[in-house]
C-alpha positions as CSV (number, residue, x, y, z in Angstrom):
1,X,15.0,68.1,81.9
2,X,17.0,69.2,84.9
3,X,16.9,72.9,85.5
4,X,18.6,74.9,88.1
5,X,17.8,76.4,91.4
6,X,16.5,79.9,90.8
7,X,16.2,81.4,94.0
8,X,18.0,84.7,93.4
9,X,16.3,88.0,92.2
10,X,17.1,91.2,89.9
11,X,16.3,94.3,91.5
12,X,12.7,94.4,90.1
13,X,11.4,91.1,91.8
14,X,11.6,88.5,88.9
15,X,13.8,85.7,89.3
16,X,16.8,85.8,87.5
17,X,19.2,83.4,86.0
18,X,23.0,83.6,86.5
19,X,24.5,83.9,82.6
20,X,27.7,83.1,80.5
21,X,29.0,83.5,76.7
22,X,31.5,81.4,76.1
23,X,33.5,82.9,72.8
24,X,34.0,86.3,72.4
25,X,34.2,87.0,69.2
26,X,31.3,88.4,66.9
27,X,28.6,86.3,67.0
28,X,29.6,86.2,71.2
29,X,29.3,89.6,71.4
30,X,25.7,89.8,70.0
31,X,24.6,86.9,72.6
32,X,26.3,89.0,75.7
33,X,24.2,92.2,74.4
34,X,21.0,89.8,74.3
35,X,21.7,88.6,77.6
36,X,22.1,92.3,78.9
37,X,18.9,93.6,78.2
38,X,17.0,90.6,79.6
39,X,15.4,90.6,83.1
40,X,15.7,87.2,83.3
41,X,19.3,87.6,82.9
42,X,22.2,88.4,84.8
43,X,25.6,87.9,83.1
44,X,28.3,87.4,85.0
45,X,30.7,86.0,82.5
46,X,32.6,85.5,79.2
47,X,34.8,82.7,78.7
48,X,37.6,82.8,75.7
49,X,41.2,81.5,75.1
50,X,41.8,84.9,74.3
51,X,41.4,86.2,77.6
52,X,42.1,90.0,76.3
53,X,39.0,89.8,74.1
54,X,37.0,87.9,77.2
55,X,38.3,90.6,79.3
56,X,37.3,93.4,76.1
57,X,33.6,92.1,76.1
58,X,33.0,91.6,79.7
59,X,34.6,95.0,81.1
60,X,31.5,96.3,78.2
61,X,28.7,94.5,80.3
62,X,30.2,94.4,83.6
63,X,30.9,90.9,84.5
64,X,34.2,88.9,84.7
65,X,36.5,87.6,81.9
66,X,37.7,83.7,82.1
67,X,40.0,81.8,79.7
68,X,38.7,78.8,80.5
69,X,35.3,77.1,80.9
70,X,35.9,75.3,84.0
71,X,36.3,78.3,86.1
72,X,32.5,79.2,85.8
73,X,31.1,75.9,86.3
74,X,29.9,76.3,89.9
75,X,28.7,80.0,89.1
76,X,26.4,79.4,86.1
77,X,22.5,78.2,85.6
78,X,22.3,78.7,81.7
79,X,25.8,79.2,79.3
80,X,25.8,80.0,75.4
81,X,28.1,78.6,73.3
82,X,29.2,81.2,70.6
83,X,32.9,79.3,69.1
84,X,33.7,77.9,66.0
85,X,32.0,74.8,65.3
86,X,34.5,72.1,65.3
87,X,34.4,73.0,69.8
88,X,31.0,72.4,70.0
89,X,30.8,69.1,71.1
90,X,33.6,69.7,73.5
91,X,32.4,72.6,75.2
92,X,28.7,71.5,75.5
93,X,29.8,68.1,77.0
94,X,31.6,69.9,79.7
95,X,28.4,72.1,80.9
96,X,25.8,69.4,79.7
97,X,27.6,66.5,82.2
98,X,27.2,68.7,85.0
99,X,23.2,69.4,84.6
100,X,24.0,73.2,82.9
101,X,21.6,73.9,80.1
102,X,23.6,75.5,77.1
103,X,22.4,77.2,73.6
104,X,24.5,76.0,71.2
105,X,25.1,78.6,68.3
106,X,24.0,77.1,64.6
107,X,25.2,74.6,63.4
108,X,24.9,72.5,66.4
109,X,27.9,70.6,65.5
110,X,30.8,70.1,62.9
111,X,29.3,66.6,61.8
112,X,26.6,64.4,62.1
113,X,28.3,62.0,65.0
114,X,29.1,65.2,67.1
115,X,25.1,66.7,66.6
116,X,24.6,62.8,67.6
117,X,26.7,63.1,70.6
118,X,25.6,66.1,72.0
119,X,22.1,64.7,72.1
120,X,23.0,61.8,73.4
121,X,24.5,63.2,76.1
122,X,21.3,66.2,76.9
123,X,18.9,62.6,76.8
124,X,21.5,60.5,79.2
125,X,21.5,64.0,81.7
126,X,18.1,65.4,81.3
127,X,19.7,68.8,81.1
128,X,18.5,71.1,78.1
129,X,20.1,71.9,74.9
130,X,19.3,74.6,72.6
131,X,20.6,75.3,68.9
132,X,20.7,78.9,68.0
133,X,19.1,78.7,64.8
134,X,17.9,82.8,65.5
135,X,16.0,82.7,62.5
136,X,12.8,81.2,63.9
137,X,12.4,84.2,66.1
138,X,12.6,86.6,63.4
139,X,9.0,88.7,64.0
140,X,8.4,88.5,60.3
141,X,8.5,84.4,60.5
142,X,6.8,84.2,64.0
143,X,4.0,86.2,62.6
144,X,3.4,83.5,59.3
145,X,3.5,80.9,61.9
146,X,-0.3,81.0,62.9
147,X,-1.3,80.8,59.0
148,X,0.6,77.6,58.4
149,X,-1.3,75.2,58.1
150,X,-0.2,72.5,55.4
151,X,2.5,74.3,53.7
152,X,2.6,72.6,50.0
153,X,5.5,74.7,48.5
154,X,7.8,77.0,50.0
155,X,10.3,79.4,48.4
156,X,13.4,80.9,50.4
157,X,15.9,83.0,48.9
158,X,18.8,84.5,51.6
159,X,21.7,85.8,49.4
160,X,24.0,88.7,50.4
161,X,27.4,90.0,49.5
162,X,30.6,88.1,50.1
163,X,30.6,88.4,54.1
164,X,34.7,88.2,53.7
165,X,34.1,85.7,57.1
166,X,32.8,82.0,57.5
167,X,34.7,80.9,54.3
168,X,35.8,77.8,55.9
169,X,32.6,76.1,55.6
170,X,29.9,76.1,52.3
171,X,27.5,78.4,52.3
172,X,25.2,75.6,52.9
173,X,26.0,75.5,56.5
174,X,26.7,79.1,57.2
175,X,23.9,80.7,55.3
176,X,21.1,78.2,54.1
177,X,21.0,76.0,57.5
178,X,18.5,79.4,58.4
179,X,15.9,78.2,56.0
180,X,16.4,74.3,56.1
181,X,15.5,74.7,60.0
182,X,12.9,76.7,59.1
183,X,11.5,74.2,56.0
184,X,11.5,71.5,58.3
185,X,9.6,72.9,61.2
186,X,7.0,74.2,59.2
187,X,6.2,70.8,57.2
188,X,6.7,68.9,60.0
189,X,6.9,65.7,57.8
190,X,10.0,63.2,56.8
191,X,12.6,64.1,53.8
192,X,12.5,62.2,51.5
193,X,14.3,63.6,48.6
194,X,17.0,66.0,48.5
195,X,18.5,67.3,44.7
196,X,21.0,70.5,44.7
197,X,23.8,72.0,42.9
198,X,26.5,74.6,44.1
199,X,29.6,76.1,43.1
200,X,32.4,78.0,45.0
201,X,33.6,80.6,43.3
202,X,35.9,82.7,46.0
203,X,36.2,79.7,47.8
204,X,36.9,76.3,47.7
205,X,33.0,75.6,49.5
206,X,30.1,76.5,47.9
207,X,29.7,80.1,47.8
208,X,26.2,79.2,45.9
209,X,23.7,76.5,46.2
210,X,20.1,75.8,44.9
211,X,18.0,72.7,46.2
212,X,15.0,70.9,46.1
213,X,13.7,69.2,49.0
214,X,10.6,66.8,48.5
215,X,8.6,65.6,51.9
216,X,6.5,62.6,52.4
217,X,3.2,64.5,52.6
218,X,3.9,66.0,49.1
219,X,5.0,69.4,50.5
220,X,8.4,70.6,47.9
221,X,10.8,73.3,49.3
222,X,12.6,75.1,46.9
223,X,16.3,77.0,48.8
224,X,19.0,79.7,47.5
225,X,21.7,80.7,49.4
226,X,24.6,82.7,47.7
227,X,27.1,85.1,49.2
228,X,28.0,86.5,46.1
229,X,25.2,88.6,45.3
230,X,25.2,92.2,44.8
231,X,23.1,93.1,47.9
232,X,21.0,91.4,51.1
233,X,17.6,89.5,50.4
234,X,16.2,87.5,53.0
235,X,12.6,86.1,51.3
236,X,10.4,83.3,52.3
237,X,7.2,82.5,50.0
238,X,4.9,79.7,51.3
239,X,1.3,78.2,49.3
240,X,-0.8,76.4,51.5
241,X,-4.2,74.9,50.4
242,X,-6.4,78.7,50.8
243,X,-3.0,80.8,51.4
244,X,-0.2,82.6,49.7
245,X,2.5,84.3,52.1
246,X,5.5,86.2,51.0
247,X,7.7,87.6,53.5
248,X,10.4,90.1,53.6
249,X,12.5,88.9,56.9
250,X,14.8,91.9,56.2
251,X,12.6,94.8,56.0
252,X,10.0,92.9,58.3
253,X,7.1,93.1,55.8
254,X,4.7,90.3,54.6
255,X,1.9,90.2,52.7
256,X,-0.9,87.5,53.1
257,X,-3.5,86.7,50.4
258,X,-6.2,84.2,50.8
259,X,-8.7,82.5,48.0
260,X,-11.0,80.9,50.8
261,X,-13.5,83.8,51.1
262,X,-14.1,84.3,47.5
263,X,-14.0,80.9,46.7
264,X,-17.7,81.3,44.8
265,X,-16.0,83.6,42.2
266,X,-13.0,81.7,41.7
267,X,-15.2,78.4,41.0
268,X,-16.8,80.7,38.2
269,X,-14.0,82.0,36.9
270,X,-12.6,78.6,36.5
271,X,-15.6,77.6,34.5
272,X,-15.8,80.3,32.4
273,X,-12.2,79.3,31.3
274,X,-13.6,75.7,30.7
275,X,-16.2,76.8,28.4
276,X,-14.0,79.5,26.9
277,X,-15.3,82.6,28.5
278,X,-12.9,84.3,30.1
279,X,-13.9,87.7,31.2
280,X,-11.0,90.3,30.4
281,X,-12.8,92.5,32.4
282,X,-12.2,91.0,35.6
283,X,-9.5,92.2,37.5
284,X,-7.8,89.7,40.1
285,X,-7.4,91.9,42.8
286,X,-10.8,92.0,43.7
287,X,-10.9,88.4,43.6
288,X,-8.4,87.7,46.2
289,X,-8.3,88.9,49.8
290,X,-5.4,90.6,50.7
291,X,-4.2,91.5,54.4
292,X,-0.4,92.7,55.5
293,X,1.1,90.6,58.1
294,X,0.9,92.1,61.8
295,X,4.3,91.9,62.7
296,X,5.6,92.3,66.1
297,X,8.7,94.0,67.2
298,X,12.1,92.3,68.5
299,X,15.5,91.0,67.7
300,X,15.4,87.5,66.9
301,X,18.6,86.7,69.0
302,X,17.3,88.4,72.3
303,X,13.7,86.7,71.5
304,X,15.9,83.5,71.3
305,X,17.8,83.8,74.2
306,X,14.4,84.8,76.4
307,X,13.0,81.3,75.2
308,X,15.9,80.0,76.3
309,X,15.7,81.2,79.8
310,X,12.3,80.6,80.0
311,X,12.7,77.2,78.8
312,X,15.3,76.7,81.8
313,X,13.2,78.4,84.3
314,X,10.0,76.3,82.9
315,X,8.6,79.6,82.6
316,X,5.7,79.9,79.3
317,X,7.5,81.1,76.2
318,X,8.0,80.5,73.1
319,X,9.1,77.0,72.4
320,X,13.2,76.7,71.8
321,X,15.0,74.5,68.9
322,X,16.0,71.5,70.6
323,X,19.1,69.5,69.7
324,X,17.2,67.2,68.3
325,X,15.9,69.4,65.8
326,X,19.2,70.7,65.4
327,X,20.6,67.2,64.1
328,X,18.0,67.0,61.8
329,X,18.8,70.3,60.4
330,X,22.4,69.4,59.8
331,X,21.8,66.2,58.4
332,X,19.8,68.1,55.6
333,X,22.8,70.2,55.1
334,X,25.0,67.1,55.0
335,X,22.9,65.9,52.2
336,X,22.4,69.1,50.1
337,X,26.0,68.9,50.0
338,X,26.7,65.9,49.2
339,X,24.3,66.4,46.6
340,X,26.4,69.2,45.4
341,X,29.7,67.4,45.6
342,X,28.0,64.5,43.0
343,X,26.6,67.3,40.8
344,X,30.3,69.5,40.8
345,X,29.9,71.9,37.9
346,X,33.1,71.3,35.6
């Protein structure tokens, strides 16, 4: 991939990368803080059609205000793309053509042909592409990452009031994309069964969806995503062969319990239940090791944004989403709901 010519410096030495948001709206504003408070960073624009709210956000970070994106092309090495969805594709092409690595705000695109596009145009450019799916950087999910090996079933619940926002698209794509993207980087092995249901209840999307997805090497993922509960849970539960993991993304708490080291007592506990005695006097407790999750510090958008940068600079980091795994997340979503669409509750 192409990157650009980092020969300027911040005031502290390290090389820096000229920034841009492009949108200026909520989830813009959140990727022109992240870019603020990074070294690696120097913003120097936003980019809206609504060039008051462009002019809003940049006069709070100190850079200039543009209504259009083709009046920051020659003064950009990395850009973010923070609009609604259906301007993905448009957008990215016009930085991606000219060698500009973008980060392109979940989903990646409004449909599977755009996603399509958009990598076939980072491949055909060697420039980089991003998709800001922030939840991979949450500290809670980073720190489960080393423990991973094999998932066989995962559990993820992310429910949270009605957001009053976002209603133009299922919940499936504004709320439960977070965990397919996560499911599929963690089992790292083909779909190959998809079963859901859903029902919109304030809207006509979803506003609730449950699914099963079932993987070639036997690994089964099991996905809520509502916005009409009565408060936030964000919960991800994974079984491997000698591990059980459950993980609070919200209040950045995990628990990790392993069968491995006590193996010897479980393999008599098991025969005892063959042969019919069962101790009541054990307690299973003791024969489980159980550990809390070390887990870091940082917001998972400015983590996101620093792999990112570091990707562009071909500095070590932590590794980004491409587009490619973008597109396969979205294609998931596209089939949970069309699973939900031939299962339409009556």
């Amino acid at each position: 991939m192409h990157g650009p010519d980092i020969s300027a410096s911040c005031q502290s030495g390290r090389p820096y990368l000229r920034t841009a948001v492009v949108g200026a709206g909520r989830m813009g504003a959140i990727h022109a803080k992240a870019y603020s408070q990074l070294a690696s960073s120097r913003l120097v624009a936003i980019v809206d059609i609504d060039l008051q709210k462009a002019a809003e956000l940049a006069k709070t970070y100190g850079c200039q205000a543009f209504g259009d994106c083709k009046q920051i092309l020659d003064q950009v090495d990395a850009v973010t793309i923070a609009t609604p969805t259906p301007t993905h594709l448009e957008l990215a092409s016009m930085f991606i053509t000219r060698e500009i690595p973008v980060l392109i705000e979940k989903p990646i695109a409004a449909d599977i042909r755009q996603a399509r596009r958009i990598v076939e145009l980072s491949e055909r450019y060697q420039t980089l592409v991003a998709v800001g799916h922030s939840e991979r950087y949450n500290p809670a999910v980073l720190a489960m990452r080393p423990h991973l090996a094999r998932p066989r079933f995962i559990e993820a619940i992310r429910v949270s009031p009605f957001p009053f926002r976002s209603t133009e698209v299922s919940v499936v794509l504004d709320v439960m994309i977070h965990d397919i993207d996560l499911v599929l980087s963690m089992v790292c092995s083909p779909l190959k069964q998809v079963q859901a249901v859903g029902v919109g209840v304030v809207t006509d999307n979803q506003d609730l969806c449950s699914a099963r997805m079932a993987f070639a090497n036997g690994c089964v993922a099991n996905l809520t995503a509502s916005r009409l509960a009565l408060k936030k849970e964000r919960r991800i539960r994974v079984f491997t062969d000698d591990v059980y993991m459950s993980v609070d993304c919200l209040a950045r708490k995990g628990t990790l319990i392993r069968l491995r080291q006590k193996a010897g007592q479980i393999d008599q506990l098991r025969q005892g239940i063959l042969e019919g005695k069962i101790q009541d006097n054990l307690d299973w407790a003791n024969l489980v090791q159980l550990e809390r999750l070390q887990i870091g510090d940082g917001e998972p958008v400015v983590l996101e944004q620093q792999a990112f940068l570091d990707a562009v600079a071909r500095r070590p980091g932590l590794p980004i989403v491409t587009a490619q795994e973008g597109l396969a997340a979205l294609r998931c979503a596209k089939r949970i709901i069309d699973q939900v669409a031939r299962h339409r509750w009556s």
